[in-house]
TIZARO-642913 format. One record per residue (C-alpha): x, y, z; residue in three letters. Coordinates in steps of 0.1 Angstrom, whole numbers, plus 5000, padded with zeros to 4 digits. Example, Ala and Ser with C-alpha at 12.3 -4.5 7.8 and 13.67 -1.06 7.14 Angstrom:
<rs>
512349555078ALA
513749895071SER
</rs>
This chain:
<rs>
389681315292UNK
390681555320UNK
391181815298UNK
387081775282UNK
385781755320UNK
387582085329UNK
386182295294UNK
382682135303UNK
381382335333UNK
383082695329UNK
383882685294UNK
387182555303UNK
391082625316UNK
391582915289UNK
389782755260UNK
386682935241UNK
385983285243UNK
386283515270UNK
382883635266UNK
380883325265UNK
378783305293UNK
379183025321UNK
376882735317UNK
375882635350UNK
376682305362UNK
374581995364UNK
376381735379UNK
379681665396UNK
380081345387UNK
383381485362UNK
384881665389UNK
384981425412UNK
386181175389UNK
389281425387UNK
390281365424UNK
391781055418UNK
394281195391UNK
397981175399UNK
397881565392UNK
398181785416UNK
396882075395UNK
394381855379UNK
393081775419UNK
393582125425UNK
391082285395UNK
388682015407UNK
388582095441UNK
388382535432UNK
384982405406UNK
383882185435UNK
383882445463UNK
381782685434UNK
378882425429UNK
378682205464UNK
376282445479UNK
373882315448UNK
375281945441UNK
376481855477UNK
374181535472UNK
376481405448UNK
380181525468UNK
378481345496UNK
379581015481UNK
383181155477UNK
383281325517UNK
385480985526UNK
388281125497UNK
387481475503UNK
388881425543UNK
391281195529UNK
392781475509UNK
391981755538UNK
394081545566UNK
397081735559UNK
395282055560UNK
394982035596UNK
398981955599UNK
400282165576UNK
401781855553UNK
401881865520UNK
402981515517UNK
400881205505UNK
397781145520UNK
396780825540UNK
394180695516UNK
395480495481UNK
392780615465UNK
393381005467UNK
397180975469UNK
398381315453UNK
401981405462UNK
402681725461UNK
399381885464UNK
399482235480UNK
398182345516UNK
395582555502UNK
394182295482UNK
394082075511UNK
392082375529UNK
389982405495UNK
388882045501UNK
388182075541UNK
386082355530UNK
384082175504UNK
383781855530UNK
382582125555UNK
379982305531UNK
378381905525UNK
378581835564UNK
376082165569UNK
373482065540UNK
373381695559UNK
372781895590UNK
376081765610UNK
376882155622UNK
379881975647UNK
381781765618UNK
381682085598UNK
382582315626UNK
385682095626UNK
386082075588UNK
386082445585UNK
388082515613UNK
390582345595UNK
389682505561UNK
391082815577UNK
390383195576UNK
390183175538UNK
387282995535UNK
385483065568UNK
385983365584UNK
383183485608UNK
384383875609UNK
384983905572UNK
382484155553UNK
379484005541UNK
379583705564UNK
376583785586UNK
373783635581UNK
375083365562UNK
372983085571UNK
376582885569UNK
378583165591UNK
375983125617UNK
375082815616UNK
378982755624UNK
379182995648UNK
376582905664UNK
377682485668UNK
381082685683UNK
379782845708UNK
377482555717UNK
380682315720UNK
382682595737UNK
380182645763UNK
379982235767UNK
384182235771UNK
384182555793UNK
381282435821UNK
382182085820UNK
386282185829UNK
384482425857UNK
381682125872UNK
384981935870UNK
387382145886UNK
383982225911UNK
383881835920UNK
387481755924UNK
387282035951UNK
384381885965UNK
386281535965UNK
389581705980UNK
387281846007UNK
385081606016UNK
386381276004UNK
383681215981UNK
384081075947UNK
384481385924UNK
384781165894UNK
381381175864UNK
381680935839UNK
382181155802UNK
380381135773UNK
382180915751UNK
380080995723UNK
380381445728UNK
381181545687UNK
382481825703UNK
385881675714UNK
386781595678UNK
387581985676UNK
390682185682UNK
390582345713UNK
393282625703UNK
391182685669UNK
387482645688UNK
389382925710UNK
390483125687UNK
387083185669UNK
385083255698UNK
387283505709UNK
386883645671UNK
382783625680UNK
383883795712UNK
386284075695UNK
383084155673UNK
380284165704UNK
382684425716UNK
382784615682UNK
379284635679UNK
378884705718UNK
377084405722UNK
378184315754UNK
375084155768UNK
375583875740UNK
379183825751UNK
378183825789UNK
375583535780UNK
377983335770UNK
380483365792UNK
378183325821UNK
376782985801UNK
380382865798UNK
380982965835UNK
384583115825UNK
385283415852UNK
388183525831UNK
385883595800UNK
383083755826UNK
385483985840UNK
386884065807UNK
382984145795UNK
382284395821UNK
386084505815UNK
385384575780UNK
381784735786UNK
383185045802UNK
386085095772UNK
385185375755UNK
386185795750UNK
385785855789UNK
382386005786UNK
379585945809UNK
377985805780UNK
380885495781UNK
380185485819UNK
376485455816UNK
376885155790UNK
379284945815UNK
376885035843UNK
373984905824UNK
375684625817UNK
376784545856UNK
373384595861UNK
372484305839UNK
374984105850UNK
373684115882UNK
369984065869UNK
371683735850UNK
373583595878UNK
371183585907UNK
367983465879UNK
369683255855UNK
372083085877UNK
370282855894UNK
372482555898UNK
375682645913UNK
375482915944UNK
378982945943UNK
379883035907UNK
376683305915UNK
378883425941UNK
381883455919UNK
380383625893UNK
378583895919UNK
381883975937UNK
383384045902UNK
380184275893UNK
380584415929UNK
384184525919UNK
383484675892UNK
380684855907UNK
382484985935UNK
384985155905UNK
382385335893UNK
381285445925UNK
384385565937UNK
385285715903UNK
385086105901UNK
384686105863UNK
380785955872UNK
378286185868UNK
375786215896UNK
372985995878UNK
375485715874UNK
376785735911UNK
373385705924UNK
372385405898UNK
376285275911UNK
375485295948UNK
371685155942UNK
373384805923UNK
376584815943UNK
374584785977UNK
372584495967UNK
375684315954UNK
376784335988UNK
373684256002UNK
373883895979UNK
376883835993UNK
376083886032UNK
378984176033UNK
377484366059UNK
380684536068UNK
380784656030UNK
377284766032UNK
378284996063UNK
381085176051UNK
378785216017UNK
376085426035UNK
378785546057UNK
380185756030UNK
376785856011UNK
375285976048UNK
378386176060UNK
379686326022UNK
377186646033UNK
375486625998UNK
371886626003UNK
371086405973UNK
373886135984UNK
372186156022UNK
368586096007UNK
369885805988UNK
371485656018UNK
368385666037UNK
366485566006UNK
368785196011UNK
367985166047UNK
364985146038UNK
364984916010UNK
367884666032UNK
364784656058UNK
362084546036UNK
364884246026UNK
363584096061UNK
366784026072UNK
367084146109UNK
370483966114UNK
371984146087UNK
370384516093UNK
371584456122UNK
375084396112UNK
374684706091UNK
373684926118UNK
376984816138UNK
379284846108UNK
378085276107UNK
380985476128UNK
380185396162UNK
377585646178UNK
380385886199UNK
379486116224UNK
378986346194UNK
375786166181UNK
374786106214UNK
374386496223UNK
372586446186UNK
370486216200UNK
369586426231UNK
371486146252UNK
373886366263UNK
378386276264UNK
381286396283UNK
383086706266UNK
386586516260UNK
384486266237UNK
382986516220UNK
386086776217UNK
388086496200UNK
384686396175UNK
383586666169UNK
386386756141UNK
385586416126UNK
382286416112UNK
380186736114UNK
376386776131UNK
374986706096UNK
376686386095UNK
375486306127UNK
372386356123UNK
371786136092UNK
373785886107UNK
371385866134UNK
368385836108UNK
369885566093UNK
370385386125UNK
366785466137UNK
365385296100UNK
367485026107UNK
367084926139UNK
364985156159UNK
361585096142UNK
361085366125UNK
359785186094UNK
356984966116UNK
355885296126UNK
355185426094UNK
353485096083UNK
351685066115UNK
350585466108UNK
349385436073UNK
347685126081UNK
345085216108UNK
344585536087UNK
344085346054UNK
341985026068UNK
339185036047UNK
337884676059UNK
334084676058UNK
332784576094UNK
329684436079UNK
331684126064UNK
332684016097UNK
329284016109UNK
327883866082UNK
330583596085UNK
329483546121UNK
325783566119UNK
326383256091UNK
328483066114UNK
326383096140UNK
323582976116UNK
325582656107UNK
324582496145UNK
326182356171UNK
328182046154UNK
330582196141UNK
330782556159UNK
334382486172UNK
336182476140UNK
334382766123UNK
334582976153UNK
337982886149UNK
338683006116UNK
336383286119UNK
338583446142UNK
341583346120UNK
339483516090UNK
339383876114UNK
342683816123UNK
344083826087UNK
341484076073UNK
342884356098UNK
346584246104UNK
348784496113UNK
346184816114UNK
345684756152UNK
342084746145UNK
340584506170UNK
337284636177UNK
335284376167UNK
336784126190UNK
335984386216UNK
332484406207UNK
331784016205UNK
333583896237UNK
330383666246UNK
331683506210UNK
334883506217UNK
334283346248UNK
332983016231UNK
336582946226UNK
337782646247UNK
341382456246UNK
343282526214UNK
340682786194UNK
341183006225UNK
345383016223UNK
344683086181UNK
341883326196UNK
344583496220UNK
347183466194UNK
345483596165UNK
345883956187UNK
349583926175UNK
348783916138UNK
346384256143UNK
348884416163UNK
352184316140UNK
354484556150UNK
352684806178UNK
355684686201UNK
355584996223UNK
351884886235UNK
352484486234UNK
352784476271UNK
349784626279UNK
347384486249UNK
348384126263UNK
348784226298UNK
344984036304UNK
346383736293UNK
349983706296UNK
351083456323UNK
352383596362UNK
355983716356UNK
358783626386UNK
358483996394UNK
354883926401UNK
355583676425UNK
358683856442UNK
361083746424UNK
360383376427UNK
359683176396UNK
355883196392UNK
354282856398UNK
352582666368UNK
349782476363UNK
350382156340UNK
346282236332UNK
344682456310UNK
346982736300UNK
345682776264UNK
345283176266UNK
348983226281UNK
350482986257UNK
348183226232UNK
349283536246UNK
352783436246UNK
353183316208UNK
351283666203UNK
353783906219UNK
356383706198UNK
354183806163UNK
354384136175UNK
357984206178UNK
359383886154UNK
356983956127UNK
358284296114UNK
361384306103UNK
361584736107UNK
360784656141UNK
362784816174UNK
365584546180UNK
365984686214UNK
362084626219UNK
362484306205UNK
365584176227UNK
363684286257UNK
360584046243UNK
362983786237UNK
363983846276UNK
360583786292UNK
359183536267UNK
362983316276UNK
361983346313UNK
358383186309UNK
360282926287UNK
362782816312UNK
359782786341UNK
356582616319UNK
357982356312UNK
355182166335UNK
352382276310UNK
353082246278UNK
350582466260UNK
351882746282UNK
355382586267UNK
354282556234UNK
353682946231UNK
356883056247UNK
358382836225UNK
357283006195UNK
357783326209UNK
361283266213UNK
361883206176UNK
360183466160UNK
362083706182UNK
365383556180UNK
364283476142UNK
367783396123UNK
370183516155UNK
371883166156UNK
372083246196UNK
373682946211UNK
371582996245UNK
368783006230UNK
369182686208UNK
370382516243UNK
366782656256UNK
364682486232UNK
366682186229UNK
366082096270UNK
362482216261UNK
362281956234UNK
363881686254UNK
361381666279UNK
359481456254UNK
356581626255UNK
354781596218UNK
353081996221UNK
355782136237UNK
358681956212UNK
356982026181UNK
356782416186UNK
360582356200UNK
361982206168UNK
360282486144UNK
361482716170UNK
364982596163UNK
364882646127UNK
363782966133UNK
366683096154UNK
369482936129UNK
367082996099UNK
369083026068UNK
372282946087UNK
373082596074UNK
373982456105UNK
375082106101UNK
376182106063UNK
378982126051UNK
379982456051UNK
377682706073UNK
377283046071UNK
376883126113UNK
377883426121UNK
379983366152UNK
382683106143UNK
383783006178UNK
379482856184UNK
379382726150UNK
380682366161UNK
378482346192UNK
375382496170UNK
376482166139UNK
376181896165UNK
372582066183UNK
371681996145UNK
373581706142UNK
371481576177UNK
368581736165UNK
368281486133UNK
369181186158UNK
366281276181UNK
363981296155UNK
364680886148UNK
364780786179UNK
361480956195UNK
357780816189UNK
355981126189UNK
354781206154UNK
354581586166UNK
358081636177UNK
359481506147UNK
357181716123UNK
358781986144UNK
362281896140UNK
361881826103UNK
360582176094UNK
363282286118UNK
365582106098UNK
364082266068UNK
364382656080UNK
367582586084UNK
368582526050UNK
367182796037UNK
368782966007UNK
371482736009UNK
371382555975UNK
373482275969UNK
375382326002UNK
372082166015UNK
371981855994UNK
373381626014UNK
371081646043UNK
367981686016UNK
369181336005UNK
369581186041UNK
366181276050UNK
364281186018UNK
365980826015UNK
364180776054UNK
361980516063UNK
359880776081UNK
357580956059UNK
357481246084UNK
360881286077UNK
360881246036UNK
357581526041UNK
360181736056UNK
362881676030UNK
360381836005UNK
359982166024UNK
363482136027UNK
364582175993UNK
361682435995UNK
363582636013UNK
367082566001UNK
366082645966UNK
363282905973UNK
363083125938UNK
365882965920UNK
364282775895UNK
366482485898UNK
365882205877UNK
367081965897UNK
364782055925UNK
361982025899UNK
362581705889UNK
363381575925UNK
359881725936UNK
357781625907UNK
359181275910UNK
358181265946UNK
355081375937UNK
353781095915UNK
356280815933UNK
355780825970UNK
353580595990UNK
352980926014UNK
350181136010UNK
351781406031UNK
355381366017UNK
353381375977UNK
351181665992UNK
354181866005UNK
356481825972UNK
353881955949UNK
353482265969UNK
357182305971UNK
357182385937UNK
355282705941UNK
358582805962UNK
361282685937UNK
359582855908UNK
358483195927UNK
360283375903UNK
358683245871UNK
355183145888UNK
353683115855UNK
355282765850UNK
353382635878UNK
350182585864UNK
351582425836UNK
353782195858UNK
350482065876UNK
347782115856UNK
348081695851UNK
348181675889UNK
345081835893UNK
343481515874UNK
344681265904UNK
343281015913UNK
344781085950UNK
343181435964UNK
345781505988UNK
347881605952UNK
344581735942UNK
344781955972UNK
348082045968UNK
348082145931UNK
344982415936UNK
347382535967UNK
350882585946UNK
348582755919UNK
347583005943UNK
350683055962UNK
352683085933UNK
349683355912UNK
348983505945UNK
347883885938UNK
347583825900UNK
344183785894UNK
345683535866UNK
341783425844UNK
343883125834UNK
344783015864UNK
341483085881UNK
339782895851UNK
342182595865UNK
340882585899UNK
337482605888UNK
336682285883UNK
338182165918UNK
335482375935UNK
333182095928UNK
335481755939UNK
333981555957UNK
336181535986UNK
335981826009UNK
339181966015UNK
339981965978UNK
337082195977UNK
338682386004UNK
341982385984UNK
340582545955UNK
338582825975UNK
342282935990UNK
343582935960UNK
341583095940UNK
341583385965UNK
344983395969UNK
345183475932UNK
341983745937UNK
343883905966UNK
343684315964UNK
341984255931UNK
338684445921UNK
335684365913UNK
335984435880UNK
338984165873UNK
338183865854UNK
335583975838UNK
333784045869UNK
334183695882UNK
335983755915UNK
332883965923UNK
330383615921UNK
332983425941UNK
333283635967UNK
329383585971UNK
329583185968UNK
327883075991UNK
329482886021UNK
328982496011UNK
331982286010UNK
333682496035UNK
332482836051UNK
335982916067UNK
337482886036UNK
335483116018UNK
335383416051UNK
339383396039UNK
338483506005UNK
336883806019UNK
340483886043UNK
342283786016UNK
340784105997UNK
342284356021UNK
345584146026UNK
348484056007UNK
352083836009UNK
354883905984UNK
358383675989UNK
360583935966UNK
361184275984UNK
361384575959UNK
365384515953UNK
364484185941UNK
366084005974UNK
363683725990UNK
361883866024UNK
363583556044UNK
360683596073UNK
357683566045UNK
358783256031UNK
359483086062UNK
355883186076UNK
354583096046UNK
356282776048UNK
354882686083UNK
351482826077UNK
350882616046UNK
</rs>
């Protein structure tokens, strides 16, 4: 019978005619009779037909995949003994036939769409039946279905051994349980790890045949596996020693780089990791003399913003150090070229750091400078670095930290202010039309509207021309009045003095030297002048730093002796941070803390913003900080730590907004490393507190993307019995998706169908932060509909948002729609819409041009929102 199965499919084992053409096959019913023979040869034929036809009839081998395994088992092993199973005992059957079976089990798995169980299958079929780099095997939809179930599982092993190894050092360090409970019911575990190994580093072998090394890089940074990252970029830059070979690792450094700081959005540590290995490699090339001068530039450009990523000032310095001083005119451009760019970053603290880490301005530069030096100094430098070097050493210092770059914005933005004067009188002739009921608060933003339309060109010739309008500012609208002087003058920090000098409070030197006396009353255009000269110089971040300390001087003065009126306090307050913005400066935290512990609700609430402004970013209180000077960083961690404790025990609602966006500046950019305190705050009874929780992971996770902050936001959103707290977490999504802003819209277009308009108003503000300067039609088409809610500030909501998105754009854009709604008419809210017209001439960006976040535009943002 065995023998009349075999001759019926293939014209049989050697009988018939060697020319008579196969007849094809039309069941497999015979053949899998065969497998329960006692013959191993018999088995053997059956299995070589099956593997020919189980691509057509693997609904019928289905039935048999119990026997096929059976028979496979040994494959695995290497046996050839008896299999486990009565049914399909064959003694003596061979190892390939045992492979021949795994394969034909592993062909049925894929047609019943169970890629793991015949990943593992062919795995054990071996290279003879499934062999990834054999010729012919691409585009197989088998080959890659398999390879792709492989990599899938290999990146599952290789990130869950890292998150592992990631929590057991959290555990070690802080005592936490490190332990996740594993999923018992992972297919992937069922695979060999040496043979899952072994093909992807086949898949790998051939991504570096086919220079493919972006493919290969993806993965590896998936499966968060450093060696196979470092041996990537190793790999990119094999070739004959060309430029050519160069220019393909570089490109691929570059993307690297690209990957890790957009993709990686969940682990700031492994980011870390994988930039330090980019930044080695990029420092090869650098340094290399094979590189041609395109690729050394394109090295320097990457290499600096590695370093920049990983707060390696010192790195940065000795970087420029040898562009500026090498003599070659292109290298000196492009060292000047990255002052430039580090300054737009917005990170003082670190310019600064970069400034110091250039050779140390000898007597040399000094005669450079025209400061003059004793001749020993400059006999012993002079032999060091030539008058060249010198020279564009000094440039780079002035860019960095002698304000060269707020002059040049300041410059070309007085010459280039094209705002139309008209709008502002046509804005004020319609306030003043709107009566006397509710003068105060349009008056109020109509000065806020000016302020924003000319910040930063100087131009404050209207105010000078209206004073008798000005002039019907009482209390609070004259310090935002006063204030909003800072904004137009943003930077003019050689003039500061003497624009404010009208308003500014006495000075000790005014009275002799005797702290000037203070009047617990009024006070509101002191306290307004004060927080102005700290716009001025804390604003910019190309401003002078020696201007700026001097600022910081006077403005600490009037905080250490107003603390009897605390407008006046209030101002100085503010002051202080912006110009000690991110310089963790121990004094200066003590300052505001004694400031906020005189209980007084104004006065604390400026004081604990103020805080987070000096240790923005710094981490203070976590777990691991990132302050620059070790020996404060304890004393700075229990301020926090006090901070937090005040804010529970005081009942002023004010101070303890203050201290939670405090708290939330501080966390900024520092990712999971801020988690624990997110979680502290947003498990509170307070909803003051949980409302600053949300701005908190804001900040910590500002552009990243993070899905875990989406989820914790979103769920706040549509869960918590706070207004403010659901209010605050729908516009903190506009911060954690910055980078892809087109997936906000989507995220709330259902929360713009609330029934609770504080998310309402939200929703149309997280649209236009996160579209701002877009002129996105889809978007706008969004916010439409919300200029007609019913409830007021919703209404005001959508006007800001929509011209957030119309910001700089023309008339023309959107089909000319932006031109209609810029002549709305002033219903719901007439403020509202005179910042649609400033709005037009202004513009805020969070990513600098090297893709790093401008630190000082997301935290205004922040507080201004």
């Amino acid at each position: 019978m065995a023998t009349a199965v075999l001759s019926a499919p293939g014209g049989g084992m050697g009988s018939g005619p060697a020319s008579a053409p196969a007849r094809p096959v039309s069941t497999a019913s015979g053949l899998l009779a065969m497998l329960s023979e006692p013959s191993p040869q018999l088995v053997s034929a059956a299995l070589t037909k099956l593997l020919a036809v189980v691509d057509t009839l693997w609904h019928e081998v289905a039935e048999s995949l119990p026997d096929l395994e059976a028979i496979a088992e040994g494959a695995a092993s290497g046996t050839t003994g008896a299999s486990d199973s009565d049914d399909v005992a064959v003694p003596g059957l061979d190892l390939p036939s045992r492979r021949t079976a795994a394969a034909i089990a592993s062909r049925v798995y894929f047609h019943l769409e169970e890629p793991v169980q015949s990943l593992r299958l062919a795995l054990d079929a071996g290279v003879q039946h499934f062999n990834p780099a054999a010729e012919g095997s691409r585009g197989d939809p088998y080959v890659e279905c398999l390879v792709g179930a492989a990599l899938e599982a290999y990146v599952q092993k290789s990130r869950g051994e890292h998150d592992a190894a990631v929590e057991s050092a959290g555990a070690e360090k802080g005592g936490a349980d490190g332990g996740g409970d594993e999923d018992d019911d992972d297919e992937s575990t069922l695979l060999d790890p040496a043979k899952l190994a072994a093909l992807v580093d086949l898949m790998f072998v051939r991504c570096y045949a086919d220079a493919t090394h972006a493919h290969a890089l993806g993965v590896a940074l998936e499966a968060r596996s450093l060696p196979k990252i470092a041996e990537c970029l190793t790999r990119s830059g094999e070739g004959d020693g060309t430029d050519d070979g160069t220019k393909t690792q570089l490109a691929t450094l570059r993307y690297a780089l690209d990957a890790a700081v957009g993709l990686i959005s969940d682990n700031r540590t492994f980011r870390d990791e994988v930039v330090t290995i980019v930044s080695r490699h990029l420092a090869d090339i650098f340094t290399s003399s094979t590189s041609g001068s395109t690729v050394h530039s394109a090295a320097a450009v990457a290499l600096c913003v590695a370093y920049q990523l990983l707060n390696q000032a010192d790195e940065v310095g000795a970087l420029l150090t040898q562009l500026l001083v090498g003599g070659v005119e292109g290298e000196v451009l492009l060292g000047l070229q990255l002052c430039f760019d580090m300054v737009d970053s917005g990170d003082e603290v670190f310019v600064g750091a970069v400034a110091g880490a250039l050779p140390a301005k000898t007597a040399a530069a000094a005669a450079v400078e025209g400061e003059g030096g004793d001749e020993t100094t400059t006999a012993q430098t002079k032999d060091e670095l030539s008058t060249e070097a010198h020279s564009a050493l000094y440039s780079a210092r002035k860019i960095l930290t002698g304000g060269f770059v707020t002059e040049l914005s300041l410059s070309f933005l007085h010459k280039n202010s094209n705002s139309d004067p008209l709008l502002m009188d046509h804005l004020k002739k319609a306030l003043d039309e709107r009566g006397n009921s509710r003068n105060s608060v349009l008056h109020n933003w109509g000065v806020g509207t000016h302020a924003v339309l000319n910040a930063g060109t100087t131009n404050d010739s209207f105010l000078r021309d209206n004073l008798d309008w000005m002039k019907k500012a009482s209390n609070w609208a004259k310090f935002s009045a006063t204030a909003s002087l800072g904004v137009i003058h943003a930077g003019h920090t050689t003039e500061a003095m003497t624009l404010l000098e009208p308003y500014l409070p006495p000075s000790a030197e005014a009275e002799g030297g005797a702290p000037p006396a203070v009047n617990a009353a009024g006070g509101y255009a002191e306290g307004g002048s004060l927080y102005a000269l700290g716009l001025i110089h804390g604003s910019r971040s190309g401003s002078s730093a020696a201007k700026r300390d001097e600022a910081a001087t006077f403005l600490r003065t009037h905080l250490r002796s107003s603390h009897a009126n605390e407008v006046i306090s209030h101002g100085a307050a503010l002051g202080v941070g912006l110009t000690a913005f991110g310089s963790a400066n121990l004094e200066v935290v003590n300052e505001l803390k004694e400031l906020l512990y005189t209980d007084s609700a104004v006065a604390g609430e400026a004081a604990g913003m103020a805080i987070g402004m000096v240790l923005v970013g710094s981490g203070a209180g976590n777990a691991h900080s990132s302050l620059p000077n070790a020996a404060e960083a304890e004393e700075i961690a229990e301020a926090v730590t006090e901070l937090r404790n005040y804010a529970r025990e005081t009942q002023h609602e004010k101070i303890i907004r203050g201290i939670s966006m405090g708290i939330a500046l501080v966390q900024y950019g520092q990712e999971e490393n801020a988690d624990v305190v997110i979680e502290e705050m947003r498990s509170d009874r307070d909803p003051i507190l949980r409302y600053g929780a949300m701005y908190s992971l804001a900040m910590a996770y500002c552009g990243t993307g993070s899905n875990k902050a989406i989820r914790i936001l979103l769920h706040t959103a549509v869960s918590d019995v706070s207004d403010d707290v659901r209010m605050a977490a729908v516009i903190a999504l506009a911060f954690v998706l910055f980078k892809t802003p087109e997936r906000v819209p989507q995220l709330v277009k259902l929360l713009l169908e609330s029934f609770n308009p504080h998310v309402r108003y939200a929703s149309c503000m997280a649209v236009g932060i996160a579209m701002a300067g877009t002129g996105d039609a889809e978007s706008v088409a969004l916010l439409e509909p919300m200029l007609e809610d019913m409830t007021d500030f919703v209404r005001q909501g959508a006007l800001l948002g929509t011209s957030m998105i119309y910001m700089q754009q023309s008339d023309s854009c959107n089909r000319r729609k932006v031109k209609s709604f810029r002549q709305r008419p002033p219903a719901a809210a007439l403020a509202a819409a005179g910042r649609v017209v400033s709005f037009r001439c202004t513009w805020f960006c969070i990513n600098s041009t090297t893709g790093v976040f401008i630190r000082i535009v997301c935290v205004g943002l922040g507080l201004s929102i």
